[in-house]
C-alpha positions, 0 to 999 in steps of 0.5 A: 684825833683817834682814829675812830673820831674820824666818825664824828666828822660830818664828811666822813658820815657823808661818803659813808652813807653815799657809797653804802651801796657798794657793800656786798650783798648789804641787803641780804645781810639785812634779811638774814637779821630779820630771819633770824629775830623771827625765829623768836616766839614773841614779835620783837617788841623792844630793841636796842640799835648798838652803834646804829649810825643813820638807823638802817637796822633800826628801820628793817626791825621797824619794818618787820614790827612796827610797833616795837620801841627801840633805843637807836645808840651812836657817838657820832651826832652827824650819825644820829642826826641822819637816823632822826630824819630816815626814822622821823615817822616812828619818832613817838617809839624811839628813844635816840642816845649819843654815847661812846660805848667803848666806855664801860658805863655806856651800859648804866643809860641802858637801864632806864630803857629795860632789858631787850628783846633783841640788839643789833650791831652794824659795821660798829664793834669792829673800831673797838680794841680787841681786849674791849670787844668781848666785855663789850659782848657781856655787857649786851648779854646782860641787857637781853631778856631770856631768849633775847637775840644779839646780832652783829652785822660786821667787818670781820678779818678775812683768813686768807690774802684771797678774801682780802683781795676779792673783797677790796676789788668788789669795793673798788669796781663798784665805787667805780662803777658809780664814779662813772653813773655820776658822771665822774672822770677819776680812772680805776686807779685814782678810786683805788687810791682813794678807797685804799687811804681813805682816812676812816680805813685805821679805825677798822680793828678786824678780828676774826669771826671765829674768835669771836663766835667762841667768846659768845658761847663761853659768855653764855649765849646759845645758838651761837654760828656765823650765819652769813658771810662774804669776803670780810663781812659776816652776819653773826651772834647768838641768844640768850637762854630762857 
């Protein structure tokens, strides 16, 4: 099995969304994105949720224009499954996709839809080999609408053995901490062991986030910062000229 099938198993989906609360300041990152997207002179009023998983992003973007339409987008149908369910309310505005965008052609089912305001990315672009991750970047460039926002909420490649460190530790103690709240009777090293082998840990393909910035400015995009980062997690992206 490719390391990034393990996504497609509804275990892995499953232990994913529960420990979910144990990502770093997750909901900061969150508002940072709905600042950002704010920052435009029109509400958001279509969207695209790359790589959406269970549609949290998808959900804050409806929280903050709820009459906006979205295409939420994943290859894993445990994923989509759970977004269909946390978005059921809006389900008259959105259109859900099961596609491998690591495939070139991802972008021909994306034209039926329009051009974007805004799309978004969560802890997704990271499992793409590295020559993939800039075209891929181009491709989202080629959907937005001028003044269209790209914003990728991601696991980036710390620059220090600290950051690394810091950031497994902050994963550990609260998978720790929730073992214990659960009633559970592992001690810090067996969770330790666990987070360490989980099985979804090598399709994690990390490149740094200045890299990354760099190859936004050099496609086009404008605007272009790492807006938020903690440890090997960062808020980044750009827009698109008018």
């Amino acid at each position: 099995m490719a390391t990034d099938e393990v996504w497609k198993l509804p275990a892995i989906v499953n232990r994913f969304l529960s420990s979910r609360a144990a990502i770093p300041l997750a909901q900061e990152q969150i508002g940072i994105m709905i600042s950002i997207l704010g920052s435009s002179e029109t509400p958001i009023q279509n969207f695209l949720d790359l790589g959406c998983g269970d549609g949290i992003l998808g959900a804050a973007i409806l929280g903050a224009y709820p009459s906006a339409r979205g295409v939420l987008a994943d290859f894993s149908e445990p994923m989509l499954d759970q977004a269909r369910l946390q978005l059921k309310d809006y389900a008259g505005q959105l259109v859900f996709k099961n596609l491998d965008y690591g495939e070139t052609d991802w972008i021909n089912s994306m034209k039926p839809h329009g051009l974007f305001d805004a799309v978004v990315s969560g802890y997704s672009i990271h499992h793409q080999p590295d020559v993939r991750k800039r075209p891929i970047y181009e491709e989202i460039f080629s959907l937005l609408e001028p003044g269209g926002w790209f914003i990728n909420i991601e696991h980036i490649a710390a620059e220090s053995k600290l950051a690394i460190d810091l950031f497994n530790k902050h994963i550990i103690d609260s998978w720790y901490d929730m073992e214990k709240k659960n009633g559970g009777t592992k001690t810090r090293q067996e969770v330790a062991d666990t987070f360490m082998n989980r099985p979804d840990k090598d399709s994690n393909i990390l490149l740094s986030v200045s890299i990354q910035c760099e190859w936004l400015r050099e496609i086009g995009y404008e605007e272009v910062d790492c807006y938020f980062r903690v440890y090997e997690l960062a808020v980044f992206g750009g827009r698109r000229p008018n």
